[in-house]
N, C-alpha and C positions, 0 to 999 in steps of 0.2 A: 382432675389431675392435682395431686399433691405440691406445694410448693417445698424443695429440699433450702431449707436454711443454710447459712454459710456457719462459718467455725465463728464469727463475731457475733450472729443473729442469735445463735445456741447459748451462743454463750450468754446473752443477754437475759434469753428466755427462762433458763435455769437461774440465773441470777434474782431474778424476779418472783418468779417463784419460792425460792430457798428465804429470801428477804420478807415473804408474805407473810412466814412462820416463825421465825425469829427475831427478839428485838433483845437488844442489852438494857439490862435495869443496871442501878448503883449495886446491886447484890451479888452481880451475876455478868459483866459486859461480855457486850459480845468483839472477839478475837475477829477481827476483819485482817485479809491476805490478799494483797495483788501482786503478780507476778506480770515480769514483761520477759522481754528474750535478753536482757543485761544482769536483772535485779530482781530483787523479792524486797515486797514490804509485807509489814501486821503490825497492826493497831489495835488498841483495847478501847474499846467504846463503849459509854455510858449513854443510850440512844435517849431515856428522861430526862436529860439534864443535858446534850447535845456538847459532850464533853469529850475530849479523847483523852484518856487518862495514863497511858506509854505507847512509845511508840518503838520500834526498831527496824534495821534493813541493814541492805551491804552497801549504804554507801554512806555509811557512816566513818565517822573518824579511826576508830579503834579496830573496824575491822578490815582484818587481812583476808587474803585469797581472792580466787574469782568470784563473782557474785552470780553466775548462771547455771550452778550445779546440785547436785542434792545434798553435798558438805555443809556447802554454802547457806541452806535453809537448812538443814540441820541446825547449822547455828545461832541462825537470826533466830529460828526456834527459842535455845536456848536464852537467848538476849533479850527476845520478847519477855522470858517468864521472869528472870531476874529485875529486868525494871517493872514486872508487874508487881513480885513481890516488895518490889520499895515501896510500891503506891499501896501495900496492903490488900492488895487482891489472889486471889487463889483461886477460884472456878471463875470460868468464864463459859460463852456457851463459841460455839467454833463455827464462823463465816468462812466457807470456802471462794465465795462468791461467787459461783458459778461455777468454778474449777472444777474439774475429774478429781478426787479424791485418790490421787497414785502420782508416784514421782514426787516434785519439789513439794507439793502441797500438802502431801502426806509424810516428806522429811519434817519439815517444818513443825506438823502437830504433833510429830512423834518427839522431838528435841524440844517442844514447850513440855510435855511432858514430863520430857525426862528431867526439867528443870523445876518442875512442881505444881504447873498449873494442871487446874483437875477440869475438864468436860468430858 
């Protein structure tokens, strides 16, 4: 009999997995995203050097609106890439971490984009 995993264990699994095959170098970090049911965060990480190089979310100072929508990570999207550009970065490779790749997760890397980072 198969055991059916819950939505936390899934998520674990695929987390896991996805983290097996991707690491961020100084060249290339990797765009790490968590999502709760208030907020989104993403962070640029430098995994050789155990650095986080920008950071952004909604609960930040400067940002307005709700922080549980797809506006919302649209944004931080954007927010991420702009302080990535300060720190001189422009590709990075893209941690979903686990996430379904649809909805916030998928606003998010579309509005880093649209701000200039390339994976």
């Amino acid at each position: 009999m198969v055991k059916k995993l819950d939505r936390a264990e899934a998520r674990a699994k695929r987390q896991r997995r996805v983290r097996s095959k991707i690491s961020g170098t100084p060249e290339r970090p990797r765009l790490n995203v968590f999502r709760s049911a208030k907020h989104i965060y993403a962070q640029i990480i430098d995994d050789v050097n155990g650095v986080t190089l920008a950071a952004a979310s909604t609960l930040e100072k400067d940002f307005e609106g709700n922080g549980s929508n797809k506006e919302a990570a649209r944004k931080v999207g954007q927010m991420i890439a702009k302080n990535a550009a300060a720190k001189g970065v422009s590709e990075v490779v893209f941690d979903r971490a686990g996430y379904l790749y649809h909805g916030r997760i998928q606003e998010l890397a579309e509005g880093a984009r649209e701000g200039g980072l390339k994976f």
